[in-house]
C-alpha angles and dihedrals in degrees: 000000000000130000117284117237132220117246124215132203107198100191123114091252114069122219134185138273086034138085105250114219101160104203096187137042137189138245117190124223120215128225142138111254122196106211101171071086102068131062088206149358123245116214135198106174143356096264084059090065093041103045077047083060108052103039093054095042085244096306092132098083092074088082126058119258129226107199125206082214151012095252095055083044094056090048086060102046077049095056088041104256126132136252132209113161127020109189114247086241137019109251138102106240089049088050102054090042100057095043080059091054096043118029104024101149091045108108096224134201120200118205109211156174122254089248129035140177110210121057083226087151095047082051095052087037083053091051094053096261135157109230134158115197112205116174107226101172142009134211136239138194110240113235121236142156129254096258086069086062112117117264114253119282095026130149103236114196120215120196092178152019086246092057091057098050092045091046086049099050095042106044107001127220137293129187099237091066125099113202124197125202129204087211155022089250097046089054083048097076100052118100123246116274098041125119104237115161110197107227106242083235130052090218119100099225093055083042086052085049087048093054099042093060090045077059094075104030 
């Protein structure tokens, strides 16, 4: 039986059974927001939902939400908001195609980061829809010092493109390392000759479960 690993998360929200570095936080932006304007609200992640809440005081719910995932589903049911699409996978580009499908007259507003990954509003644009982008909130990369660098061999999980670059340019890579990404997107922004694995689910409590039996492998 070989060694077990550690296994790292590297989001900003910890959760058990694995040793918790966030890499990112986040820095909301204020602004007024007129939503008698929009049909729906378009959401990416979870801290979507939550910089939308607390810039608008929690006015937001008074608009259905349409959610890239179950887990940022399931933030805004928990901030009382209300659902009604999750995309059948969590991706952009599913996302935006099946809204297009779906919902093509709705005058939608997307809440997002500074900085995304995915062009989930050209899509929509593409399809004929009617989307407003407004950054709400930006990301930035956590200092620390080199003696927070994972120890040799560990398993590192990445939950977005954001967190690798930030883990790169803060600590670097080494090849003992197995990193484990909750997307394709994610995996994307690795450099060749890495060694990324995509976790068969884009939750993080089946990605945690991945990378746990990686661990011991």
């Amino acid at each position: 039986m070989g060694i077990e690993r550690p296994v790292y998360l590297l989001s900003p929200t910890p959760a058990e059974g694995v040793e918790h570095l966030p890499m990112i936080e986040f820095v909301t932006l204020p602004q007024k927001i007129d939503f008698t304007l929009y049909d729906g609200l378009i959401f990416t992640s979870k801290q979507g939902v939550a910089a939308l809440d607390e810039i608008s005081g929690g006015s937001w719910k008074e608009i259905p939400a349409a959610a890239i995932g179950k887990m940022t589903a399931e933030e805004v049911k928990r901030r009382g908001g209300e659902v009604i699409f999750v995309a059948s996978r969590a991706y952009g580009d599913v996302l935006a195609k099946e809204l297009s499908e779906r919902f093509g007259s709705f005058r939608w507003l997307y809440p997002r980061p500074k900085v995304v990954a995915s062009k989930i509003a050209a899509d929509l644009r593409a399809a004929g829809i009617s989307v407003e982008e407004r950054v709400i909130y930006e990301t930035r990369c956590r200092e620390y010092d080199v003696r927070s660098k994972p120890e040799e061999g560990a398993v590192l999980i990445f939950t977005s493109p954001s967190i690798v670059n930030c883990f790169l340019n803060r600590f670097g890579w080494s090849e003992s390392y197995i990193a484990v990404a909750i997307g394709r997107k994610t995996a994307e922004a690795f450099e060749e000759g890495m060694e990324c694995r995509v976790s068969p689910s884009q939750t993080i409590e089946d990605t945690i479960a991945f990378a746990k039996s990686l661990s011991t492998a």
